[in-house]
Biotite code that builds the C-alpha atoms (Angstrom):
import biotite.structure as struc

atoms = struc.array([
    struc.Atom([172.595, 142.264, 14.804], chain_id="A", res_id=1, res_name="UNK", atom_name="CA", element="C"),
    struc.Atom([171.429, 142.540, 18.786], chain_id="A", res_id=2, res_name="UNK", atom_name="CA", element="C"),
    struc.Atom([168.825, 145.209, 17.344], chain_id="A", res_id=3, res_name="UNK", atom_name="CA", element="C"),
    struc.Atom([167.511, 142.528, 14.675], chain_id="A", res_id=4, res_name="UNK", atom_name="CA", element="C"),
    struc.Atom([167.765, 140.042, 17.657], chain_id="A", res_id=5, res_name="UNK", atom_name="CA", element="C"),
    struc.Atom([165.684, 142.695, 19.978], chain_id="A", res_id=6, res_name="UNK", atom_name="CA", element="C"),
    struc.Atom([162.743, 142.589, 17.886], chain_id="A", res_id=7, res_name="UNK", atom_name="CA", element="C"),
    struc.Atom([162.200, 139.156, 16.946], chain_id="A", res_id=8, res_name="UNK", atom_name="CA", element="C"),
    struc.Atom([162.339, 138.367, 20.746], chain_id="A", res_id=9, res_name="UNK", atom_name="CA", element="C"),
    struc.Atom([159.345, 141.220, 20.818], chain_id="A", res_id=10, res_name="UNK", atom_name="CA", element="C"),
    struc.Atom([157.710, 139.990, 17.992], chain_id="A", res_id=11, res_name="UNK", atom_name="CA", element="C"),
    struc.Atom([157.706, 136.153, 19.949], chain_id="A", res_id=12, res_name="UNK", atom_name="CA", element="C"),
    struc.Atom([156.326, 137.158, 23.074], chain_id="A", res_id=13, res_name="UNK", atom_name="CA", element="C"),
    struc.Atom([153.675, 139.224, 21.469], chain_id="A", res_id=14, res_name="UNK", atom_name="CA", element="C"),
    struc.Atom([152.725, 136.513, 19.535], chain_id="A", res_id=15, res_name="UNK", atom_name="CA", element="C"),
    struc.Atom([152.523, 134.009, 22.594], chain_id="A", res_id=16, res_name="UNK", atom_name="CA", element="C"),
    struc.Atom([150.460, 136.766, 24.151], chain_id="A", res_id=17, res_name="UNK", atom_name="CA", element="C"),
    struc.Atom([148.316, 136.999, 21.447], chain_id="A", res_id=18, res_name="UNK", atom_name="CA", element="C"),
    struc.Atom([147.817, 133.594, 21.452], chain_id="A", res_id=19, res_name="UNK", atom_name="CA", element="C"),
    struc.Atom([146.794, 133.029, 24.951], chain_id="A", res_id=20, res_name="UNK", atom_name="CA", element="C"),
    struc.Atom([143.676, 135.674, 24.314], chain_id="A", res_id=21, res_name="UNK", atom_name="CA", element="C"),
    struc.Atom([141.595, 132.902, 22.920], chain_id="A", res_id=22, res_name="UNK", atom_name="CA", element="C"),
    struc.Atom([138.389, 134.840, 22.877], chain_id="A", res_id=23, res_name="UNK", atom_name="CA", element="C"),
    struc.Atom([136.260, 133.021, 25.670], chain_id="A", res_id=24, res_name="UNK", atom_name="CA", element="C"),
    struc.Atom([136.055, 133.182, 29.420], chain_id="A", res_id=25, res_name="UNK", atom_name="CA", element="C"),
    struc.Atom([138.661, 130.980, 31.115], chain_id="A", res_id=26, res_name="UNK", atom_name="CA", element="C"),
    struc.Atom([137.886, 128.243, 33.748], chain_id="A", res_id=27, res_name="UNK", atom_name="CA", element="C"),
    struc.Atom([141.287, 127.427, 35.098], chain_id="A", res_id=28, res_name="UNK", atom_name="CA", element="C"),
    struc.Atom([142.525, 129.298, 38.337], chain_id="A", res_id=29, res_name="UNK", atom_name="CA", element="C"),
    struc.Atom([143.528, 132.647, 37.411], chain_id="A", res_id=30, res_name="UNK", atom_name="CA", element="C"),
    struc.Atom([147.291, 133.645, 38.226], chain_id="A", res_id=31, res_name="UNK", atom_name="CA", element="C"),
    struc.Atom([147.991, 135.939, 41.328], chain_id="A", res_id=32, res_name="UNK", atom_name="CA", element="C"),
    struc.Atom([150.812, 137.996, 41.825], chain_id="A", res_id=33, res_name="UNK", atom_name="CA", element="C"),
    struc.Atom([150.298, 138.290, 45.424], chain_id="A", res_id=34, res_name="UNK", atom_name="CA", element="C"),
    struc.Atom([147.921, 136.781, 46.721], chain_id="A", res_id=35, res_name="UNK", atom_name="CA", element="C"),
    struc.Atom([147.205, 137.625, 49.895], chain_id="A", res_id=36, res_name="UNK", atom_name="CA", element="C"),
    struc.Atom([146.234, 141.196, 48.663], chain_id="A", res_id=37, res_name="UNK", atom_name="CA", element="C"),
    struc.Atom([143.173, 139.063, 47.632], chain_id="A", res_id=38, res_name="UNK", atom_name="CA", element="C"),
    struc.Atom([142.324, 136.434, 49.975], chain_id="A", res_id=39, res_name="UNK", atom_name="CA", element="C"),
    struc.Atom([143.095, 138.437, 53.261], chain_id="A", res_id=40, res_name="UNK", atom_name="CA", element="C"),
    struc.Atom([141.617, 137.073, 56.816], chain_id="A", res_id=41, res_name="UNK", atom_name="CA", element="C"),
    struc.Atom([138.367, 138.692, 57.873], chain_id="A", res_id=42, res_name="UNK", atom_name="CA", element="C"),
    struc.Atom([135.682, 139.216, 59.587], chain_id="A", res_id=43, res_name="UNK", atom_name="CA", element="C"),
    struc.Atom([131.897, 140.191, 58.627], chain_id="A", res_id=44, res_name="UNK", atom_name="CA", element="C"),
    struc.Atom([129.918, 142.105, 60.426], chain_id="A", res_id=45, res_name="UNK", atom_name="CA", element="C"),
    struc.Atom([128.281, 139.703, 63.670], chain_id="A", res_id=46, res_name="UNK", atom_name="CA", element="C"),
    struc.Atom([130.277, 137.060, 63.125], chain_id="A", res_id=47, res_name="UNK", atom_name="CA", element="C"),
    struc.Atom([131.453, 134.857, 65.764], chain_id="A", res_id=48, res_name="UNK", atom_name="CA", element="C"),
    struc.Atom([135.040, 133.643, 66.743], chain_id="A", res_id=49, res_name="UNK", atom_name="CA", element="C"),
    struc.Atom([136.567, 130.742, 69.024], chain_id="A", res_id=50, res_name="UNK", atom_name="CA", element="C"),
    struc.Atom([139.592, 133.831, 69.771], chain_id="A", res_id=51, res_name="UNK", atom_name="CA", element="C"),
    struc.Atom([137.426, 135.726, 72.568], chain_id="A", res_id=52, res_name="UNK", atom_name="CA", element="C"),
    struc.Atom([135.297, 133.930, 75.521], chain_id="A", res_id=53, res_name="UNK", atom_name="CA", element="C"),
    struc.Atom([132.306, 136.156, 74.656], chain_id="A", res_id=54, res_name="UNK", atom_name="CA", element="C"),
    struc.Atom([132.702, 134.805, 70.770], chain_id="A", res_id=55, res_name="UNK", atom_name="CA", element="C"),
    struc.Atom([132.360, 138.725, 69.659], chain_id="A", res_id=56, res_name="UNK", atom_name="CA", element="C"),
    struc.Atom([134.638, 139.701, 66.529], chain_id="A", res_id=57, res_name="UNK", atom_name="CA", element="C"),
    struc.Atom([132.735, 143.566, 66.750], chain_id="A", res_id=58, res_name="UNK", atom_name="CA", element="C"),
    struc.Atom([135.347, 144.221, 70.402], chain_id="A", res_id=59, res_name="UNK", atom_name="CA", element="C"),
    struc.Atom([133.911, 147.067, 72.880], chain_id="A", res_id=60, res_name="UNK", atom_name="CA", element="C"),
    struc.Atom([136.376, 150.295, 72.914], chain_id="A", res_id=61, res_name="UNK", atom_name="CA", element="C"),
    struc.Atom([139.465, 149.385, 75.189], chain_id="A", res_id=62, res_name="UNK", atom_name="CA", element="C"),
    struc.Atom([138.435, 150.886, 78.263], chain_id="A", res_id=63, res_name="UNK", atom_name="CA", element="C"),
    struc.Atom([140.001, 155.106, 78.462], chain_id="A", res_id=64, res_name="UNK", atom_name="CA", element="C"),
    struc.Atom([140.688, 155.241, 74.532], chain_id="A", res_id=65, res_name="UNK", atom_name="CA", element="C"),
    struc.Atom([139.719, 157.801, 73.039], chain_id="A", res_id=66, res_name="UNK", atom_name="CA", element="C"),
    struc.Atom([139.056, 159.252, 69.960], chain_id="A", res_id=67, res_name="UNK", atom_name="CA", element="C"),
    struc.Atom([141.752, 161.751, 68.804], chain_id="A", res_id=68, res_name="UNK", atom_name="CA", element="C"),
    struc.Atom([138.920, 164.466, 67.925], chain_id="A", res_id=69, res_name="UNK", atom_name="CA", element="C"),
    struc.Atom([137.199, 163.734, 71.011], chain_id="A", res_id=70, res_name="UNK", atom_name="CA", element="C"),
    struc.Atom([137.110, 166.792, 73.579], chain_id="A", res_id=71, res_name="UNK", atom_name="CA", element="C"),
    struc.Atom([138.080, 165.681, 77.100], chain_id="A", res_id=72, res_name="UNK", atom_name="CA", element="C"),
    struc.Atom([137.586, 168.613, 79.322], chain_id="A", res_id=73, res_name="UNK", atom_name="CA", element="C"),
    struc.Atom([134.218, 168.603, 80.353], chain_id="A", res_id=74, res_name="UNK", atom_name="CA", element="C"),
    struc.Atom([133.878, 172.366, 80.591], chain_id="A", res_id=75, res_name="UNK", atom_name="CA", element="C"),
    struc.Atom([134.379, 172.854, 76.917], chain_id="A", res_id=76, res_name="UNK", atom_name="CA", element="C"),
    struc.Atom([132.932, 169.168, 75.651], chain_id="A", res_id=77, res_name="UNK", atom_name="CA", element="C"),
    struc.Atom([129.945, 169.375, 77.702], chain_id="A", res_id=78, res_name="UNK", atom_name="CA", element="C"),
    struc.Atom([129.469, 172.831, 78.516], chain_id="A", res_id=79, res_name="UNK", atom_name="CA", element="C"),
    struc.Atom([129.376, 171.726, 82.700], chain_id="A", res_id=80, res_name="UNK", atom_name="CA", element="C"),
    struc.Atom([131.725, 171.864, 85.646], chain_id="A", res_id=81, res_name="UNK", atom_name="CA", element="C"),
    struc.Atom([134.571, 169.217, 86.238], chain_id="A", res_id=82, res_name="UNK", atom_name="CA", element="C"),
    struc.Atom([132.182, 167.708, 89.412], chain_id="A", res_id=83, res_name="UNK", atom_name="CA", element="C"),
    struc.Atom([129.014, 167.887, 86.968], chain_id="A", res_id=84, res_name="UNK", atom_name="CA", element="C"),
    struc.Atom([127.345, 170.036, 89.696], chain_id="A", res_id=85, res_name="UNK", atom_name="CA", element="C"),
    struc.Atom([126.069, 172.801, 87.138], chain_id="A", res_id=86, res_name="UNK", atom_name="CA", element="C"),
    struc.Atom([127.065, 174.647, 83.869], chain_id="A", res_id=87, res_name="UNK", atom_name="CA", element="C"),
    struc.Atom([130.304, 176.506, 83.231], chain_id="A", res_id=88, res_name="UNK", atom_name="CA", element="C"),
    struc.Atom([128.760, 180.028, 83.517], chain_id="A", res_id=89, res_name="UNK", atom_name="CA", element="C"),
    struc.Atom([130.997, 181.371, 80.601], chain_id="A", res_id=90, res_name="UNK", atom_name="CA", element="C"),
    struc.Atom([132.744, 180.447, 77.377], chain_id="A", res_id=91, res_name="UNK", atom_name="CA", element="C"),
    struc.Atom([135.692, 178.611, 78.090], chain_id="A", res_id=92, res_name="UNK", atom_name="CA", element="C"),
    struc.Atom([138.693, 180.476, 76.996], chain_id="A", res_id=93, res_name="UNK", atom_name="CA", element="C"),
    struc.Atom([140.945, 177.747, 75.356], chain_id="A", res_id=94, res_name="UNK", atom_name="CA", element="C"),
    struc.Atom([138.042, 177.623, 72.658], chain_id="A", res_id=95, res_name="UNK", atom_name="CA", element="C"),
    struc.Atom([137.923, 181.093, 72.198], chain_id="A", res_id=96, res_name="UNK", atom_name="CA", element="C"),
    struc.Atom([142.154, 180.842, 71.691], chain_id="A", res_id=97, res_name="UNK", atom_name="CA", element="C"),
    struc.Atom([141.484, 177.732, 69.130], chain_id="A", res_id=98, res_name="UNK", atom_name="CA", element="C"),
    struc.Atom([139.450, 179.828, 66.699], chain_id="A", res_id=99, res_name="UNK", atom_name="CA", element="C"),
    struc.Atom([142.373, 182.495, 66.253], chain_id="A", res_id=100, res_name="UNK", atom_name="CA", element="C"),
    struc.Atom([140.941, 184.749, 69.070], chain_id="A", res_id=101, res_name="UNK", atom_name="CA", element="C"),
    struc.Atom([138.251, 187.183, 69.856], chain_id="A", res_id=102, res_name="UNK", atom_name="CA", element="C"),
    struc.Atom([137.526, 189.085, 66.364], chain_id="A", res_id=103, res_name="UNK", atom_name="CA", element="C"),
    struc.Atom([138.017, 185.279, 64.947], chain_id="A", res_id=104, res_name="UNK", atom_name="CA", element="C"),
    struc.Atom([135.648, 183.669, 67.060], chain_id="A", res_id=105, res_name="UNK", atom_name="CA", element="C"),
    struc.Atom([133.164, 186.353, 66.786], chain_id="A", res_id=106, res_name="UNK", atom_name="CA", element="C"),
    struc.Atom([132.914, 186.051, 63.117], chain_id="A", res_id=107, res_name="UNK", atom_name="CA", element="C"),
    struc.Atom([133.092, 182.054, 62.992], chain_id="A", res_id=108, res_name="UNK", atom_name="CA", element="C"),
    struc.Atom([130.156, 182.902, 65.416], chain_id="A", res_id=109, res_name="UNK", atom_name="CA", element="C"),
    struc.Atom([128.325, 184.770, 63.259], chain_id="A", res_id=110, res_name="UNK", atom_name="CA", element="C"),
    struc.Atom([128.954, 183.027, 60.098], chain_id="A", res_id=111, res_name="UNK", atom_name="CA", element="C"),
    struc.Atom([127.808, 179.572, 61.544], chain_id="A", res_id=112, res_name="UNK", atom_name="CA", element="C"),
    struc.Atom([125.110, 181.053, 63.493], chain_id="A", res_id=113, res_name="UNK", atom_name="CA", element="C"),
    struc.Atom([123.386, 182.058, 59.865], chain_id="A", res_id=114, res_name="UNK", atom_name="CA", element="C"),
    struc.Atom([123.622, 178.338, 58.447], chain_id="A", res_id=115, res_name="UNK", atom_name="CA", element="C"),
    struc.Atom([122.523, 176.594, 61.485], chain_id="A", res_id=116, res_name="UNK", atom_name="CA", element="C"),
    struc.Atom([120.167, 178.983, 63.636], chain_id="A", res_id=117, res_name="UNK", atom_name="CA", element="C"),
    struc.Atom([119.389, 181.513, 61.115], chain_id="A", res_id=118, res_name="UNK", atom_name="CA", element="C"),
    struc.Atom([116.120, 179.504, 59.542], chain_id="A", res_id=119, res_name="UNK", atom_name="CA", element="C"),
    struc.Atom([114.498, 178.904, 63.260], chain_id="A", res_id=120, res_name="UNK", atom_name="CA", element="C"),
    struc.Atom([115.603, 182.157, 65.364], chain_id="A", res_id=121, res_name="UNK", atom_name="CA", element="C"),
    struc.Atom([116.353, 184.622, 62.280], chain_id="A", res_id=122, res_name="UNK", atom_name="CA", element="C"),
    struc.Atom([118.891, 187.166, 62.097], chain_id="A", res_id=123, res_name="UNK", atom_name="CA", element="C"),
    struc.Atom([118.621, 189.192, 65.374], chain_id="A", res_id=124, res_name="UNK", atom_name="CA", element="C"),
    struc.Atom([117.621, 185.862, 67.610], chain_id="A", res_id=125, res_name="UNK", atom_name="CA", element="C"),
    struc.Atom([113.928, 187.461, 67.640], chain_id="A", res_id=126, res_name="UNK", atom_name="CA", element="C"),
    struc.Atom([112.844, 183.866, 66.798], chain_id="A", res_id=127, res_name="UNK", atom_name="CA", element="C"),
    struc.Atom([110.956, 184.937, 63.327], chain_id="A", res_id=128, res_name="UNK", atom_name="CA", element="C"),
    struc.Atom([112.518, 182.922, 60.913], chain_id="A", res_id=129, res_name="UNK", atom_name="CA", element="C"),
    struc.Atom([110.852, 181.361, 57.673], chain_id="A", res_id=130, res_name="UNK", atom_name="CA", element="C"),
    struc.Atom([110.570, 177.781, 59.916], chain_id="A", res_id=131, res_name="UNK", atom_name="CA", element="C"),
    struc.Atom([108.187, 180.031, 62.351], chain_id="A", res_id=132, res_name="UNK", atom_name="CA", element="C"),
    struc.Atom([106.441, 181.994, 59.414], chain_id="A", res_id=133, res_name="UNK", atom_name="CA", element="C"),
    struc.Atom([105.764, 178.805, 57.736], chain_id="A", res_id=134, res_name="UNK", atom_name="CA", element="C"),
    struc.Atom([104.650, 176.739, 60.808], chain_id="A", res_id=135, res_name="UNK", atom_name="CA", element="C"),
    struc.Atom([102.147, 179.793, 62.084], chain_id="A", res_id=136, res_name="UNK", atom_name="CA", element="C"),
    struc.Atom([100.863, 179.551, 58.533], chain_id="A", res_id=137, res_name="UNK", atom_name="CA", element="C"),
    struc.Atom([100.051, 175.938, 58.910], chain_id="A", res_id=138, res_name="UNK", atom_name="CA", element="C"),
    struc.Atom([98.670, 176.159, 62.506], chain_id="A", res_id=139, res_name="UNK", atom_name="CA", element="C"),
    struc.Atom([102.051, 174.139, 64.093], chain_id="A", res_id=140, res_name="UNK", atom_name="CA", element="C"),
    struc.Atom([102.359, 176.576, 66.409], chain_id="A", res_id=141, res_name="UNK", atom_name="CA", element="C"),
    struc.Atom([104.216, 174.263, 68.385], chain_id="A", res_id=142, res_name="UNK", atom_name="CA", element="C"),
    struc.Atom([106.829, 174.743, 66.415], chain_id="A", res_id=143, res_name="UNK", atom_name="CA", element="C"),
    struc.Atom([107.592, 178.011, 67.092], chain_id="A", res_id=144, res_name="UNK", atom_name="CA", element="C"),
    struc.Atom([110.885, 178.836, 68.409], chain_id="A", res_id=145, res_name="UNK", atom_name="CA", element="C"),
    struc.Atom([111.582, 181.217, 71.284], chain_id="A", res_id=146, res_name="UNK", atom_name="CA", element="C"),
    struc.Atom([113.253, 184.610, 71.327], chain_id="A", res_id=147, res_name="UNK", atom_name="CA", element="C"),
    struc.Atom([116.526, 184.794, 72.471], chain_id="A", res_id=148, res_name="UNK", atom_name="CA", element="C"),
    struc.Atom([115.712, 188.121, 74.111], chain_id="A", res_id=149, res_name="UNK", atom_name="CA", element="C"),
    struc.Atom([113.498, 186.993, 76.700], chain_id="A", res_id=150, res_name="UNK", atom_name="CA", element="C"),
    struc.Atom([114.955, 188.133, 80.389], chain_id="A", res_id=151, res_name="UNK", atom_name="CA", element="C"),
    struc.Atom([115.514, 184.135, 80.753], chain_id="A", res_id=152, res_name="UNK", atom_name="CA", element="C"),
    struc.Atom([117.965, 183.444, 78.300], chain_id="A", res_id=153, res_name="UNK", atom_name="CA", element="C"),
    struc.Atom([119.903, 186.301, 78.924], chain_id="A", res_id=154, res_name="UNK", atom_name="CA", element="C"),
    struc.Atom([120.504, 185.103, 82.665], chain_id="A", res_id=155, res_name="UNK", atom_name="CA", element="C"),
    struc.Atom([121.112, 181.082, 81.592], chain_id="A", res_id=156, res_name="UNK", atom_name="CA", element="C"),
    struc.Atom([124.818, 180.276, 81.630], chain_id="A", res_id=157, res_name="UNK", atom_name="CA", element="C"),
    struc.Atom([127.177, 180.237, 78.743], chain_id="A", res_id=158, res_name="UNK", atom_name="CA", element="C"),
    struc.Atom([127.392, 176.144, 78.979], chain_id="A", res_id=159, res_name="UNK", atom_name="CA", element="C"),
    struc.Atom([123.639, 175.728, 79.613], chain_id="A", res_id=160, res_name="UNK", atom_name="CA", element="C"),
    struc.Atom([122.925, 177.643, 75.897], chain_id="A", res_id=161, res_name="UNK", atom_name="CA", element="C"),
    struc.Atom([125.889, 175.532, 74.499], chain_id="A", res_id=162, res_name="UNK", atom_name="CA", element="C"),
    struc.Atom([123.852, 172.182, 76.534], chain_id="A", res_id=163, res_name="UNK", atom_name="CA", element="C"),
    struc.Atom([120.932, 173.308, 74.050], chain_id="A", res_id=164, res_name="UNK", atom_name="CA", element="C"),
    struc.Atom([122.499, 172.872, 70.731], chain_id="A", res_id=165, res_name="UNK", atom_name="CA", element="C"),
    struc.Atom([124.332, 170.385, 71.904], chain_id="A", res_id=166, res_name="UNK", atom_name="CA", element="C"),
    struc.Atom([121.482, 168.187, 72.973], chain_id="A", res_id=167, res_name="UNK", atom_name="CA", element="C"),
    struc.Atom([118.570, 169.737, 71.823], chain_id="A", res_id=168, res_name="UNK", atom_name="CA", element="C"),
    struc.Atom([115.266, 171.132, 73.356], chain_id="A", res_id=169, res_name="UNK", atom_name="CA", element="C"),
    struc.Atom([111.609, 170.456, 72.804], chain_id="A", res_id=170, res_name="UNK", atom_name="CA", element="C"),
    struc.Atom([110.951, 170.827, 68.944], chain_id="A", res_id=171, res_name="UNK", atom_name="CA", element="C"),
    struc.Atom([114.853, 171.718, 68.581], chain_id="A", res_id=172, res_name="UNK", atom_name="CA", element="C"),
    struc.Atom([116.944, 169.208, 67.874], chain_id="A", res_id=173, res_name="UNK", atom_name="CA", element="C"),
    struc.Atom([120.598, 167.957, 68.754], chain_id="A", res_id=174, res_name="UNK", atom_name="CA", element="C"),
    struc.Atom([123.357, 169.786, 66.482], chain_id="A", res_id=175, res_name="UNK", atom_name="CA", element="C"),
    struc.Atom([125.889, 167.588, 67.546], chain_id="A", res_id=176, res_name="UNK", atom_name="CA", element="C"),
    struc.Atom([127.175, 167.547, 64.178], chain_id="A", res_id=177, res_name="UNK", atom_name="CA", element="C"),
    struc.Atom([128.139, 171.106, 64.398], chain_id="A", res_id=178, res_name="UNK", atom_name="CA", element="C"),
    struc.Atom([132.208, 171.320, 65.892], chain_id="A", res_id=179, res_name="UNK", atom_name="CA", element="C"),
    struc.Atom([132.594, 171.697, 69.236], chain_id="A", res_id=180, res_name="UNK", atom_name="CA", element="C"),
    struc.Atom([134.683, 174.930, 69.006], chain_id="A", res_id=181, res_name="UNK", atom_name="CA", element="C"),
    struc.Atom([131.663, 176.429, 66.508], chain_id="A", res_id=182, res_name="UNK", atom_name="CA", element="C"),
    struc.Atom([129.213, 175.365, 68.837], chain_id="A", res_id=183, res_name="UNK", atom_name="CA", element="C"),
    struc.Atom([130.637, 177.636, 71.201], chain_id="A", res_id=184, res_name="UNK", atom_name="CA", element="C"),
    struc.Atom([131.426, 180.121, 68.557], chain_id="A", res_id=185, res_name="UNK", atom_name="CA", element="C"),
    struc.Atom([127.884, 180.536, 68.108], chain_id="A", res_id=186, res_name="UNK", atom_name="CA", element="C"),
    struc.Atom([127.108, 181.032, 72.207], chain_id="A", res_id=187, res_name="UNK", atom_name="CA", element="C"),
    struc.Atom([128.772, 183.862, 71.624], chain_id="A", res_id=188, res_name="UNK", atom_name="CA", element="C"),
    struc.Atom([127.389, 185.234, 68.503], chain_id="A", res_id=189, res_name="UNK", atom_name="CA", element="C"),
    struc.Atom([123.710, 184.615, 70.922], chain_id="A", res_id=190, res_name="UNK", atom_name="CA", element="C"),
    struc.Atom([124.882, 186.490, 73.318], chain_id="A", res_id=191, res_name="UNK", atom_name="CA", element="C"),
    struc.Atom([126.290, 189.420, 70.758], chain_id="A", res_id=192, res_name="UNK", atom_name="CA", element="C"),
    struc.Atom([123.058, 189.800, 69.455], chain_id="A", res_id=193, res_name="UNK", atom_name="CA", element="C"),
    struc.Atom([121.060, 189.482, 72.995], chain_id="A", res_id=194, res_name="UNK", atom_name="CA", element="C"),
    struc.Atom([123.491, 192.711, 73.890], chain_id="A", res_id=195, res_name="UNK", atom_name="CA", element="C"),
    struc.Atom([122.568, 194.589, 70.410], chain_id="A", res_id=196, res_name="UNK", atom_name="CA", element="C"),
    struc.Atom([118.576, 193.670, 70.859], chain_id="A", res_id=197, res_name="UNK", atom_name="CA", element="C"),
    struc.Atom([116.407, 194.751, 73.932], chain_id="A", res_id=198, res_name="UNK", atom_name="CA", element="C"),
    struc.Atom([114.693, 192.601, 76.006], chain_id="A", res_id=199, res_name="UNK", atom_name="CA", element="C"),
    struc.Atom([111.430, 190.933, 75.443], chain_id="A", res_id=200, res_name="UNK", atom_name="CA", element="C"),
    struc.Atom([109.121, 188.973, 77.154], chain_id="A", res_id=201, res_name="UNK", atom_name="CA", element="C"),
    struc.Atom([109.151, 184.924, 76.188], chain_id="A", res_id=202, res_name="UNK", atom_name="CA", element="C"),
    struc.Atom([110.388, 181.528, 77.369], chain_id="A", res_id=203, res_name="UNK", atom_name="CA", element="C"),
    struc.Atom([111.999, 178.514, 76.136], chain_id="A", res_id=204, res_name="UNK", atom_name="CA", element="C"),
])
């Protein structure tokens, strides 16, 4: 008897159901669960508000928040001394501890040095990649990058090389994207290869 009961309540609903689908788009005010999960408070991009005397909704960073990602020691986010008076004159050893250690960092080094640096300053840092080959073809020689054998850039400091990619130079340009620990990875993946490589003659 409840079973028989069961499915004739079934049977009603779906046919109440049924008969509310009548086949054309409705214009009354559709039915919200919860509605706030559709008309929430915002604000669009520029707009202005009454709640702040400068009428700004887009609010400037509290002042000394920062991002968690964001590097804070100077020496290894900036590749310069605490008072800003010069570059760190080696790689900072906390970054060199983040990558797993020495063997680690050397290899991180390497591998990122052949997806970033590779096309420009080739394999050895002689500066003969396909970007050179292809820009002496076309007479844009001043795009031609240097050598990183060159008695200069052996001498520049750790954090000044680091500065570089960082920043960019001249035709080179900023590889800020690139992590801060691989940045310095590859500094010392440059300086690997300016140890197996003799010196040359040639500026930045």
């Amino acid at each position: 008897m409840k079973a028989s009961l069961h499915i004739v309540v079934v049977a009603a609903l779906s046919v109440s159901a049924l008969a509310g689908c009548r086949g054309q788009t409705s214009r009354e005010t559709p039915i919200f669960g919860i509605r706030n999960m559709y008309d929430q408070p915002k604000f669009e991009l520029q707009e202005e508000t009454s709640m702040f005397p400068d009428k700004r909704t887009m609010r400037p960073l509290v002042e000394g928040v920062v991002a968690r990602s964001t590097e804070v020691d100077p020496a290894i986010a900036l590749g310069r001394l605490e008072d800003q008076s010069g570059y760190v004159m080696e790689i900072p050893k906390d970054v060199v501890t983040r990558l797993g250690g020495p063997e680690k960092f050397a290899a991180r080094g390497k591998e990122r040095y052949g997806v970033y640096c590779t096309p420009c300053h080739d394999n050895t840092g002689g500066g003969n990649g396909l970007v050179k080959q292809r820009a002496v073809k076309s007479g844009a020689t001043a795009f031609v990058p240097p050598t990183f054998h060159s008695d200069r850039l052996r001498h520049i400091p750790d954090g000044q090389l680091f500065a570089t990619i960082t920043n960019g130079k001249g035709n080179m340009p900023s590889y800020l994207q690139i992590p801060v620990a691989d940045r310095w990875a590859i500094v010392g993946y440059v300086r690997a290869l300016q140890v197996a490589a003799p010196k040359t003659e040639g500026a930045m």
